[in-house]
TIDOKOL-408783 format. One record per residue (C-alpha): x, y, z; residue number from 0. Coordinates in steps of 0.5 Angstrom, whole numbers, plus 500, padded with zeros to 3 digits. Layout:
BEGIN
<torlum px="X" py="Y" pz="Z" n="NUM"/>
...
# end
This chain:
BEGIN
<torlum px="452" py="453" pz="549" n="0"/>
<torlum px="444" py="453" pz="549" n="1"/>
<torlum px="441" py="449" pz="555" n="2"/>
<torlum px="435" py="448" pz="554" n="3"/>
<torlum px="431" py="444" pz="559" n="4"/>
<torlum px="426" py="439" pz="556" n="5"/>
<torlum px="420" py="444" pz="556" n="6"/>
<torlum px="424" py="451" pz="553" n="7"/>
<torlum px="426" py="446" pz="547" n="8"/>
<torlum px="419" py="444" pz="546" n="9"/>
<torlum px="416" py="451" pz="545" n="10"/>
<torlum px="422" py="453" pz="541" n="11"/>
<torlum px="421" py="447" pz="536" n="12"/>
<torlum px="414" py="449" pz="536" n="13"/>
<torlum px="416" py="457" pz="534" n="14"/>
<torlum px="421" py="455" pz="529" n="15"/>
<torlum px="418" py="452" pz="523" n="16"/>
<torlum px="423" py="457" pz="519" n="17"/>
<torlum px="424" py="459" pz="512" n="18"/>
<torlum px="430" py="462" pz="510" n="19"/>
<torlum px="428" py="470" pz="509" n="20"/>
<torlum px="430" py="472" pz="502" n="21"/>
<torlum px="437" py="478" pz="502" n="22"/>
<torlum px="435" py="485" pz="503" n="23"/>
<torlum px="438" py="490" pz="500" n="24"/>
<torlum px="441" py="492" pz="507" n="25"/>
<torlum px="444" py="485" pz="507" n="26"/>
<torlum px="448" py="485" pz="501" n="27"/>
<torlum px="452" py="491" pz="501" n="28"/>
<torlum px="455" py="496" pz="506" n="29"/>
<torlum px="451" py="501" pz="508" n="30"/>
<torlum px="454" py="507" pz="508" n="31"/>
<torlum px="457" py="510" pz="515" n="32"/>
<torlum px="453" py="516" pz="517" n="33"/>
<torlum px="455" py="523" pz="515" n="34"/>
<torlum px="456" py="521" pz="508" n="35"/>
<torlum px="463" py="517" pz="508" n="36"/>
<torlum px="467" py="512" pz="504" n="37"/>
<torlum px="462" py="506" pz="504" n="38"/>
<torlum px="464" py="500" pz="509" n="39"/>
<torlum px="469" py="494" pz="505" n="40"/>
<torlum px="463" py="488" pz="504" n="41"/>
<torlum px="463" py="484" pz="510" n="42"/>
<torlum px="469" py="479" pz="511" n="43"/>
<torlum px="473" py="484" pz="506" n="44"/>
<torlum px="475" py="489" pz="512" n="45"/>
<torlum px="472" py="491" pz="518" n="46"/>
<torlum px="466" py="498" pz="519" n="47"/>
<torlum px="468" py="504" pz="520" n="48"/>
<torlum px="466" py="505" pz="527" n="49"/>
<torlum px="469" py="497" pz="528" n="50"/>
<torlum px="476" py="499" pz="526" n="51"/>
<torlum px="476" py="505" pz="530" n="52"/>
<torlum px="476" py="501" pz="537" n="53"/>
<torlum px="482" py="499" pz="541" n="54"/>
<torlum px="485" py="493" pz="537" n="55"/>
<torlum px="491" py="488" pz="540" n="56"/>
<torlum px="494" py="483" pz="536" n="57"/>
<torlum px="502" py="481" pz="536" n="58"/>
<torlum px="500" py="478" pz="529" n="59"/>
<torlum px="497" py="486" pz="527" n="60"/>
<torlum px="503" py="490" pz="530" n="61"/>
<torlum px="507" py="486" pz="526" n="62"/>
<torlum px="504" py="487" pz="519" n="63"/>
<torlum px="502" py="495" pz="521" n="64"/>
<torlum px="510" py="496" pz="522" n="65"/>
<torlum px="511" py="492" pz="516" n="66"/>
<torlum px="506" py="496" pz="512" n="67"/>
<torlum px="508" py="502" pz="515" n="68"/>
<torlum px="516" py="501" pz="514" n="69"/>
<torlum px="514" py="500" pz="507" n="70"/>
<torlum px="510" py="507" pz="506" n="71"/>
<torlum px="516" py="510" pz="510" n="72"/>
<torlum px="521" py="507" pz="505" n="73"/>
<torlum px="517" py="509" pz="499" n="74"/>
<torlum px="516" py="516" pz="501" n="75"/>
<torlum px="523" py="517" pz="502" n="76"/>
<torlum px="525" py="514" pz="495" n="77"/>
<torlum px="519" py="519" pz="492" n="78"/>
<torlum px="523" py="525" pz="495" n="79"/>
<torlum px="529" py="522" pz="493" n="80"/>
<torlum px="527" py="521" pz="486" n="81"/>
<torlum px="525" py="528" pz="486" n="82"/>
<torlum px="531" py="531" pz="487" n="83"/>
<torlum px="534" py="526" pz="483" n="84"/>
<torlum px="530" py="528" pz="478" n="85"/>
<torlum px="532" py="535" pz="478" n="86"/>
<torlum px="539" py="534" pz="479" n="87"/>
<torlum px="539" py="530" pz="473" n="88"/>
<torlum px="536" py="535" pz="468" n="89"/>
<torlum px="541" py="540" pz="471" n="90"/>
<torlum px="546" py="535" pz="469" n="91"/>
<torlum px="543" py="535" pz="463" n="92"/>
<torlum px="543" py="542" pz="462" n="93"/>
<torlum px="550" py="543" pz="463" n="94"/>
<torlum px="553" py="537" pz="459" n="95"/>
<torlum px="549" py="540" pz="453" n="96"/>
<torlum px="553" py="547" pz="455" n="97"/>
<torlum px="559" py="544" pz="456" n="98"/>
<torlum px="558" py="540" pz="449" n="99"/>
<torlum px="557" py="547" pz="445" n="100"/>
<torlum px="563" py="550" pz="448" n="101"/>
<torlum px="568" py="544" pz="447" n="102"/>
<torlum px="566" py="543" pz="439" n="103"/>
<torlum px="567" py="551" pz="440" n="104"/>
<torlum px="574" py="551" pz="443" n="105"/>
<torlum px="575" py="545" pz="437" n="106"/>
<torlum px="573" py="549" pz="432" n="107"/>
<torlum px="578" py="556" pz="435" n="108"/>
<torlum px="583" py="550" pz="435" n="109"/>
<torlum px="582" py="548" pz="429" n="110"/>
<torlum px="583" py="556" pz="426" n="111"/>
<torlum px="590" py="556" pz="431" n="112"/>
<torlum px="594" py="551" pz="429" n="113"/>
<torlum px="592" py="552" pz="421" n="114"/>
<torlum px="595" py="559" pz="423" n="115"/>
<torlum px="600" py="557" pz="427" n="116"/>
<torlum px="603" py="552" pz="421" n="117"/>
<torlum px="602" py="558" pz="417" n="118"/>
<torlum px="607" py="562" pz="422" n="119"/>
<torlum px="612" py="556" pz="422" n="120"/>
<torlum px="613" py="555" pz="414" n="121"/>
<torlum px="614" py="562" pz="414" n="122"/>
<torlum px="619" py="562" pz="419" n="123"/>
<torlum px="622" py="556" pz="416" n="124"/>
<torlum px="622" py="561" pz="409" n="125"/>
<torlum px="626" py="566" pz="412" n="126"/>
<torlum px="631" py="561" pz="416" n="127"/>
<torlum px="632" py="558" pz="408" n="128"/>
<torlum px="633" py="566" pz="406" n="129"/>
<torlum px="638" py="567" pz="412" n="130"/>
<torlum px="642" py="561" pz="410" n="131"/>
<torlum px="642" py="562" pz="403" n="132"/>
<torlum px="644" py="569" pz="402" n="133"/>
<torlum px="649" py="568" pz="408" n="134"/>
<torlum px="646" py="574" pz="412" n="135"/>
<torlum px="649" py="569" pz="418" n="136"/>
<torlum px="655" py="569" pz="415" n="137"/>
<torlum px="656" py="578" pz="416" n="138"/>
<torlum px="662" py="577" pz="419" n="139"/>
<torlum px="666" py="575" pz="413" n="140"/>
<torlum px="665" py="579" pz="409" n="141"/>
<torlum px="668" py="579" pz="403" n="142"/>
<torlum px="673" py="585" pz="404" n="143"/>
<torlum px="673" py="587" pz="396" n="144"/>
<torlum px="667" py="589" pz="397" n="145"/>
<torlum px="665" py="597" pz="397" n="146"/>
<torlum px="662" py="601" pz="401" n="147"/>
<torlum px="656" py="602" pz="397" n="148"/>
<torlum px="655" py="595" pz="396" n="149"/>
<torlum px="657" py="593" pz="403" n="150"/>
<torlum px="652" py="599" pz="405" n="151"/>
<torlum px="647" py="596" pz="400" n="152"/>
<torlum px="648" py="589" pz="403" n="153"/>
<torlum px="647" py="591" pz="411" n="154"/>
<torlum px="640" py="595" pz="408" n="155"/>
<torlum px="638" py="589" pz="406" n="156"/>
<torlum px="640" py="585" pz="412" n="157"/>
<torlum px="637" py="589" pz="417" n="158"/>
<torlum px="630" py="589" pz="413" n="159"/>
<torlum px="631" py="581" pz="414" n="160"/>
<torlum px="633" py="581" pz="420" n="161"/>
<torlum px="627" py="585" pz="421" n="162"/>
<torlum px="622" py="580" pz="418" n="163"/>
<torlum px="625" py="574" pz="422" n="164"/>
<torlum px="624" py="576" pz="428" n="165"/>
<torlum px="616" py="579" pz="426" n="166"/>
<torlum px="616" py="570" pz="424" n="167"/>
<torlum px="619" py="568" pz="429" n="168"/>
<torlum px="614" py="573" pz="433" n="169"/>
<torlum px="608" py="571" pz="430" n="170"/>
<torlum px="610" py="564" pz="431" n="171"/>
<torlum px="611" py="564" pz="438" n="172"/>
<torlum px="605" py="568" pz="439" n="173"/>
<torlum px="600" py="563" pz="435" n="174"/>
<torlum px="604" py="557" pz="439" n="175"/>
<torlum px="602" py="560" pz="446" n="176"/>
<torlum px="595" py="561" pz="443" n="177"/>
<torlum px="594" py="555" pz="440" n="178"/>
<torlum px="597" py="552" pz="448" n="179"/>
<torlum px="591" py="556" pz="451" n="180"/>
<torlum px="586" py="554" pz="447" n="181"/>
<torlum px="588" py="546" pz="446" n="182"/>
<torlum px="588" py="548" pz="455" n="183"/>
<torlum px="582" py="550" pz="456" n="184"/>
<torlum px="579" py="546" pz="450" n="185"/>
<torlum px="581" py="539" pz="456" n="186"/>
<torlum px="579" py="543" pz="462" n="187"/>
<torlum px="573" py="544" pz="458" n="188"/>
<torlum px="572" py="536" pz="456" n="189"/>
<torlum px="574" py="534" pz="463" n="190"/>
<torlum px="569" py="539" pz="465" n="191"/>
<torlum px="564" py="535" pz="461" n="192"/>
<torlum px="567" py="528" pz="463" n="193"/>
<torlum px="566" py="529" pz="469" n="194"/>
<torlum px="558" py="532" pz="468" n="195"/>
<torlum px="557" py="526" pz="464" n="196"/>
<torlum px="559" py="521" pz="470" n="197"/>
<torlum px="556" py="525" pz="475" n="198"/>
<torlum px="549" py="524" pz="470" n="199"/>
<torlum px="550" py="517" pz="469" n="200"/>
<torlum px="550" py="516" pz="476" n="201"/>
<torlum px="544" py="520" pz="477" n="202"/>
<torlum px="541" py="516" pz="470" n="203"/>
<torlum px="543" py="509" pz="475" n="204"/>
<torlum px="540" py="512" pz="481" n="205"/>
<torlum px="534" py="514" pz="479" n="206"/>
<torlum px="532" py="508" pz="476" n="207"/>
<torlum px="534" py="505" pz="481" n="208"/>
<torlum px="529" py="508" pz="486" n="209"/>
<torlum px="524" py="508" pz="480" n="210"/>
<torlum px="524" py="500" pz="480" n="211"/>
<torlum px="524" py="501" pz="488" n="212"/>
<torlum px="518" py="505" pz="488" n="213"/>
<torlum px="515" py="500" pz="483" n="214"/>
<torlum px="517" py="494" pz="487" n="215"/>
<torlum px="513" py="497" pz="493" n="216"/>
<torlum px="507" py="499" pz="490" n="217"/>
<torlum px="507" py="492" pz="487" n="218"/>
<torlum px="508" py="490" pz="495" n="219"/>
<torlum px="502" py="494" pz="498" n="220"/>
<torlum px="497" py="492" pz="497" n="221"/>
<torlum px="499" py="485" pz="499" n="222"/>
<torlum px="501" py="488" pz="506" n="223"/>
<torlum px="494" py="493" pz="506" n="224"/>
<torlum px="491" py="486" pz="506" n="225"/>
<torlum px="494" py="483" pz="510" n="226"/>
<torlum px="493" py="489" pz="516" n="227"/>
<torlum px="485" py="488" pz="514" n="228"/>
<torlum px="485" py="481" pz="515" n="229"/>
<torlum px="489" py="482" pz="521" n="230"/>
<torlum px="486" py="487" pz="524" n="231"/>
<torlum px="479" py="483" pz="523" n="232"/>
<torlum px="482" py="477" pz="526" n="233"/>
<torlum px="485" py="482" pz="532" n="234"/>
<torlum px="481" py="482" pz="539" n="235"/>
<torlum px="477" py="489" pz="541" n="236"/>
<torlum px="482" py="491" pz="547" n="237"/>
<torlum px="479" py="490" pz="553" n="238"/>
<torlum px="474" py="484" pz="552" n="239"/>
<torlum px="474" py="478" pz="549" n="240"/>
<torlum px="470" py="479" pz="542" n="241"/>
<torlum px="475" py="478" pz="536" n="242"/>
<torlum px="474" py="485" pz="532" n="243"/>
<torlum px="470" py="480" pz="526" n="244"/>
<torlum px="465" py="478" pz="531" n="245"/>
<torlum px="464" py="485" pz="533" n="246"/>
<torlum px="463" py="488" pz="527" n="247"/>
<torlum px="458" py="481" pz="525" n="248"/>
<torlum px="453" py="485" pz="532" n="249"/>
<torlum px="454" py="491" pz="528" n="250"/>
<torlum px="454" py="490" pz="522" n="251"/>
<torlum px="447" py="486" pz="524" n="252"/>
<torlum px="444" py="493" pz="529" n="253"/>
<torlum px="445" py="496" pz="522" n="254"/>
<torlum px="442" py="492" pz="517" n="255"/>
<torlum px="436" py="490" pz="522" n="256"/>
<torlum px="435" py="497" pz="522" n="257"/>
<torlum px="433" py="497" pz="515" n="258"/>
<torlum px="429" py="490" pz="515" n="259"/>
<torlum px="425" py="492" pz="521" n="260"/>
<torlum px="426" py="499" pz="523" n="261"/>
<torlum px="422" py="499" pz="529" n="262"/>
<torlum px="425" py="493" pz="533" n="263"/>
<torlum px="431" py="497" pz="534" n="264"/>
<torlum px="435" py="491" pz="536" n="265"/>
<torlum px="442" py="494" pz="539" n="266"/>
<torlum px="449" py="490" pz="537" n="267"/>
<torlum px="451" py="489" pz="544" n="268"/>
<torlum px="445" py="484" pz="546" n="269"/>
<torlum px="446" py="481" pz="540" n="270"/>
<torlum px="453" py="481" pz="542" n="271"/>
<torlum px="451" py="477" pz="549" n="272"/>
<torlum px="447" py="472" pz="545" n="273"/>
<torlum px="454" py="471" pz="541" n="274"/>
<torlum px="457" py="470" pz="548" n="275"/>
<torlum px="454" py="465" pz="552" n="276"/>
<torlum px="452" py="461" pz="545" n="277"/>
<torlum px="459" py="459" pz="543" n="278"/>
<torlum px="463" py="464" pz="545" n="279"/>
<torlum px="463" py="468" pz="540" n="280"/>
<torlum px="464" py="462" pz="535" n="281"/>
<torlum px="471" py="460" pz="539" n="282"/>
<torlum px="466" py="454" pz="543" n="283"/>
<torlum px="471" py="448" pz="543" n="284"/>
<torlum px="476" py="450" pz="539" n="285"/>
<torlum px="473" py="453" pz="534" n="286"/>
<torlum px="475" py="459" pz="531" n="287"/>
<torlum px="472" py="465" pz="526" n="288"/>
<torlum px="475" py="466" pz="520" n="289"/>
<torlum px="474" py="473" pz="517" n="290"/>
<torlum px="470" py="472" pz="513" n="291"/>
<torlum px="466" py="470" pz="518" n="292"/>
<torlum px="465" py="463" pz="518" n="293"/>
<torlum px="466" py="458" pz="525" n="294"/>
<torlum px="471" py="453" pz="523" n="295"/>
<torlum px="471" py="447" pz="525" n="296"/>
<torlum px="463" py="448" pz="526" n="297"/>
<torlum px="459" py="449" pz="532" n="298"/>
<torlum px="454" py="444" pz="533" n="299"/>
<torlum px="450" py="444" pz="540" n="300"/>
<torlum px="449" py="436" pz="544" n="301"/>
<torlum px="445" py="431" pz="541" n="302"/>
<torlum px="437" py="433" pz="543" n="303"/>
<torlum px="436" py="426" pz="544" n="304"/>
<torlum px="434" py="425" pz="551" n="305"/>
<torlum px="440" py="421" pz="553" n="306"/>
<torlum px="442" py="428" pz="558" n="307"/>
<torlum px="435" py="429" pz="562" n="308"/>
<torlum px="436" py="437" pz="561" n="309"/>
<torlum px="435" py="436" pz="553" n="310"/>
<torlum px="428" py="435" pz="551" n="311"/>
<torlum px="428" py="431" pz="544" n="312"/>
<torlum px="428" py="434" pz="538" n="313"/>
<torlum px="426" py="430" pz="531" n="314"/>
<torlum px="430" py="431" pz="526" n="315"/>
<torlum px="428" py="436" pz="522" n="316"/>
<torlum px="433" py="438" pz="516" n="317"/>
<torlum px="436" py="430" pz="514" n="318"/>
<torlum px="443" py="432" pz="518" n="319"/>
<torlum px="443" py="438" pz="512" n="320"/>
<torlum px="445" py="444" pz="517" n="321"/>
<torlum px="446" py="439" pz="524" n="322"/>
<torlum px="450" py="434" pz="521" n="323"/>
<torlum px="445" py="427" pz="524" n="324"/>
<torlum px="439" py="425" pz="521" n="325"/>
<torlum px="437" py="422" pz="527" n="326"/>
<torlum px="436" py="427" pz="531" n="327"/>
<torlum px="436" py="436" pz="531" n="328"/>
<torlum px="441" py="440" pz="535" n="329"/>
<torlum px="443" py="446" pz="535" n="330"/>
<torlum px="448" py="449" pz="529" n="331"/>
<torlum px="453" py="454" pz="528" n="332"/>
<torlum px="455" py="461" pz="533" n="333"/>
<torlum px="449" py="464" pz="535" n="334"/>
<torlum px="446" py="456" pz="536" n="335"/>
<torlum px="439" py="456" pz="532" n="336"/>
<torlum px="435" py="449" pz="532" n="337"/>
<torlum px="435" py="447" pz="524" n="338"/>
<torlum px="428" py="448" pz="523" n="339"/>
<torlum px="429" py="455" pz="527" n="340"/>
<torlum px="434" py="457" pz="522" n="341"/>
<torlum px="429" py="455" pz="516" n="342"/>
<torlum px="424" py="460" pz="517" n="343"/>
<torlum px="429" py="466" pz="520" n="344"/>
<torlum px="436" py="465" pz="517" n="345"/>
<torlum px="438" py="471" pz="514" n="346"/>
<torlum px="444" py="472" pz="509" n="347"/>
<torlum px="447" py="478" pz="512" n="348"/>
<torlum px="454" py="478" pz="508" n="349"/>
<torlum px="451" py="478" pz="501" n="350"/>
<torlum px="454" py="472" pz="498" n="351"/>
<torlum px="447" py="470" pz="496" n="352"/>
<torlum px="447" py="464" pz="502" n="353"/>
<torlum px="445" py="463" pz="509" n="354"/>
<torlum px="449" py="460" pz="512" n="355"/>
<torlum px="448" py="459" pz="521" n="356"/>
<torlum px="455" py="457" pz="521" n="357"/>
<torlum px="457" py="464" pz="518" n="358"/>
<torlum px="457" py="470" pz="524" n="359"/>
<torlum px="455" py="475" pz="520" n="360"/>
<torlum px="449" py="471" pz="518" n="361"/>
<torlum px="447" py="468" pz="524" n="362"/>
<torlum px="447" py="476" pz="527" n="363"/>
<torlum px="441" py="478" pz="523" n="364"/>
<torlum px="438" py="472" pz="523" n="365"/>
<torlum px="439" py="472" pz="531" n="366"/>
<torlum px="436" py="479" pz="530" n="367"/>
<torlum px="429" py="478" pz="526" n="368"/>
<torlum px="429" py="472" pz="530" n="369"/>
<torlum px="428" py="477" pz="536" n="370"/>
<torlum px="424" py="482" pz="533" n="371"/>
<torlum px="418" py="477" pz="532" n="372"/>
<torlum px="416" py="479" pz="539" n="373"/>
<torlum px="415" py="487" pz="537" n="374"/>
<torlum px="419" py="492" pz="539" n="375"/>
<torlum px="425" py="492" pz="543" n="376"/>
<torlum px="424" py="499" pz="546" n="377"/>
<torlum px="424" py="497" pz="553" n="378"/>
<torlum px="427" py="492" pz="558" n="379"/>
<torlum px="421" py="488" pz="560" n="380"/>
<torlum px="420" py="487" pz="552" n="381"/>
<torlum px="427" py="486" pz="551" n="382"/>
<torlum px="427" py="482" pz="555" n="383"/>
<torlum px="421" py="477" pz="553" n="384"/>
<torlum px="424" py="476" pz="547" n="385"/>
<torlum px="431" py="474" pz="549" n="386"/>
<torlum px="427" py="468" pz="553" n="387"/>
<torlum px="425" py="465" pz="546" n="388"/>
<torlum px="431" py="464" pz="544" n="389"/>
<torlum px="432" py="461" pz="551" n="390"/>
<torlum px="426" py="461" pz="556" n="391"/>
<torlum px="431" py="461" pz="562" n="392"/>
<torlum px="432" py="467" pz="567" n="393"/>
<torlum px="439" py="466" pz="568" n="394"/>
<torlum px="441" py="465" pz="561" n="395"/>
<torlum px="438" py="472" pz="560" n="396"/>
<torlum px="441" py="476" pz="566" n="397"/>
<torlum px="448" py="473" pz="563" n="398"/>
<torlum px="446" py="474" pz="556" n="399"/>
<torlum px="445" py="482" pz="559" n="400"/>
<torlum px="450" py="482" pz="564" n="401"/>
<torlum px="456" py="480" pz="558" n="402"/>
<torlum px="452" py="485" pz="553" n="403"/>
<torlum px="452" py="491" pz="557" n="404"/>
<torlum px="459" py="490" pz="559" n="405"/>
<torlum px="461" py="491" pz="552" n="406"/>
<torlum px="457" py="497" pz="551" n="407"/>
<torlum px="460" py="500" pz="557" n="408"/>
<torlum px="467" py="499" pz="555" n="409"/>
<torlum px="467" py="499" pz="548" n="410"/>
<torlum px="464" py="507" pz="545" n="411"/>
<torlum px="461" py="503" pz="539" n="412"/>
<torlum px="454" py="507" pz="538" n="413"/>
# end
C-alpha cells in the first residue's frame, strides 16, 4: 500500500489534476503477437501468448486441463472408432446386398425344382396306377391259357414299362436330391444374410451411438476450453507471486503503452513492482483479482485525513465517486492512484469502453502514461525519477525495483 509522507502527498495532489485519457487503438483490442500470429484473446478473455507460454501452477487448472484433455482423448478415439465402424458397415451393407441377390436367386432355382420335382412325381404316380391296372405286379400268375405269342407280347410290354418306371422314379429321386440342394443352400444363404443383417444392425447401433458421443462432447468442449482459459488466468506464474491475469494486465500494458508513447518504453516488470508493493497485486487485504481483471472486494488506501501523521490531508476531489468517502481522497484501486490522478491519467486498457482504477488492466496503462510524463525511461536515473512521482521515497523505489528485476530475472517474458 502507498504511504505517503505528508509533503509527497502534497506534490502528488498538485501533479494530478487528471482527465480520463480517451481509449486508443491500442487499448481496445489485442495487439498482434510479433511474427504475424493468431491475435491475442481481448484481455479478461484469455491470456497473451507470451503469458500463457510461462510456467503456470493451479491445483484448480491441472484438474480442468485433465478433464479437457481426457474429453480430447476420449473423442479422438470414438472418431477413429467411428471411422472403422463406418467401413465395416458399408462392408456389411455390400455384403447383405449380395447376400439378398443370391437367396431371391436360390428362390426362384427352387421354385423351378420343386415345379419339376411335382412333375416327376405325377408321372411316377401314372406309372404306379399303369402297373396297378394292367397287373404287371401281378406277372406271376399268368393266366396259363395264354399263348406263347401272347405271353411273349405281354412280357415285351412289361420290360418296356418296367423301364419307363424305373426313368420316373429315376427322375423323381433326382430332382428330389436337387430340390434338397438348392432348398439347403437356399438356408445357408439366408442364414448367411441374417447373420450379415445382425452384424450391420450392431454396427448401425454402434455408430449412432459414438456419433451421439462425439456430438455430446463437442457440445462439451468449449465449456471445458473456458474453463482451462479462466483457470489458467487465475493460476499463478510458477516461481513468484504474480496471478497469471496480473502478469498478463504489466504485459498486456508494456505493449500498448508501446503504442500511446513509443518513446517512453516503460517495461512490464517496473510496472509490475509498482503492482507489488501497491496491493500485492490487487490481493491487499483479501482482495482478489478476477479474470477480467477487476479487484474484488475494491482496494482502497487510509483515509488521507491526517488522523496518521505520516499522511498529509488530502481534499475530496471526486464526492466518494472513485474512494467511496466524500469527506476526504484516498487512494483506489490495484495500482493506488489519488482520484484526482486517475481524472487526468486513467486509461481504458481492456477496451470495454470504461476506465476503471479498480481494474488491473486499466490501472496498468494508466500507471504507465502516469510514468512517462516524466520523459523517456531509457535510462536508470530516468527511471528512477519518474518512479518518486508516483512516491517520492527512495526506498518505496528501491523495493519497487528489487520486486520488478526479480520477475524479470526468473520470468523469460521479453
Amino acid at each position: 500500500m502507498r504511504r505517503a509522507r505528508r509533503a509527497v502527498v502534497a506534490l502528488a495532489c498538485a501533479t494530478c489534476a487528471v482527465a480520463v485519457l480517451a481509449p486508443s487503438a491500442g487499448a481496445q483490442g489485442a495487439p498482434s503477437p510479433p511474427g504475424g500470429d493468431q491475435p491475442d484473446p481481448p484481455p479478461g478473455e484469455g491470456l497473451s501468448a507470451a503469458v500463457a507460454a510461462m510456467p503456470l501452477r493451479s491445483a484448480a487448472l491441472d484438474r480442468a486441463e485433465a478433464a479437457l484433455a481426457d474429453l480430447e482423448a476420449s473423442r479422438r478415439a470414438d472418431l477413429e472408432r467411428l471411422s472403422v465402424v463406418s467401413g465395416e458397415l458399408e462392408t456389411s451393407i455390400a455384403e447383405a446386398t449380395a447376400l439378398s441377390g443370391l437367396v431371391t436367386r436360390r428362390d426362384a432355382q427352387l421354385d423351378k425344382a420343386e415345379q419339376a420335382h411335382a412333375r416327376a412325381r405325377e408321372a411316377l404316380r401314372v406309372v404306379a396306377v399303369e402297373w396297378f391296372v394292367t397287373g404287371f405286379g401281378a406277372m406271376d400268375g399268368l393266366d396259363p391259357a395264354l399263348t406263347a405269342a401272347e405271353r411273349d407280347e405281354l412280357a415285351h410290354h412289361y420290360v418296356l414299362s418296367e423301364a419307363a418306371a424305373l426313368a420316373a422314379l429315376e427322375d423323381e429321386e433326382a430332382l428330389s436330391a436337387h430340390v434338397a440342394s438348392v432348398r439347403a443352400e437356399r438356408e445357408l444363404l439366408a442364414g448367411q444374410l441374417r447373420d450379415v443383417e445382425g452384424r450391420r444392425g450392431r454396427l448401425e447401433q454402434e455408430r449412432d451411438r459414438l456419433v451421439q458421443s462425439i456430438q455430446d462432447a463437442e457440445r462439451r468442449l468449449p465449456e471445458l476450453e473456458r474453463r482451462v482459459v479462466e483457470e489458467q488466468m487465475a493460476a499463478r506464474v510458477d516461481g513468484t507471486d504474480l496471478s497469471a491475469t496480473a502478469l498478463d494486465a504489466y504485459w498486456r500494458a508494456q505493449r500498448t503503452l508501446g503504442l500511446l508513447s513509443p518513446r517512453c518504453g516503460v517495461p512490464w516488470w517496473v510496472l509490475a513492482g509498482i503492482g507489488r508493493v501497491e496491493s500485492r497485486h490487487g490481493t491487499y487485504r483479501g482482495a482478489s483479482l478476477a479474470t477480467d481483471g477487476t479487484v474484488d472486494p475494491p482496494i482502497y488506501g487510509p483515509h488521507l485525513d491526517g488522523s496518521n501523521s505520516a499522511f498529509a490531508i488530502v481534499p475530496d476531489t471526486d464526492g466518494g465517486l472513485l474512494d467511496g468517502t466524500a469527506t476526504t481522497d484516498r487512494a483506489v484501486g490495484p495500482m493506488q492512484f489519488l482520484p484526482s490522478t486517475w481524472r487526468r491519467f486513467g486509461t481504458d486498457g481492456d477496451g470495454d469502453g470504461v476506465a476503471d482504477p479498480q481494474n488491473v488492466f486499466d490501472a496498468a496503462v494508466s500507471a504507465g502514461v502516469y510514468l512517462c510524463r516524466s520523459g523517456p525511461l531509457d535510462s536508470e536515473p530516468r527511471l528512477r525519477a519518474a518512479l518518486l512521482t508516483y512516491n517520492r521515497s527512495n526506498p518505496y523505489v528501491d523495493s519497487e525495483l528489487a520486486h520488478g528485476r526479480s520477475y524479470l530475472d526468473r520470468l523469460p517474458l521479453r
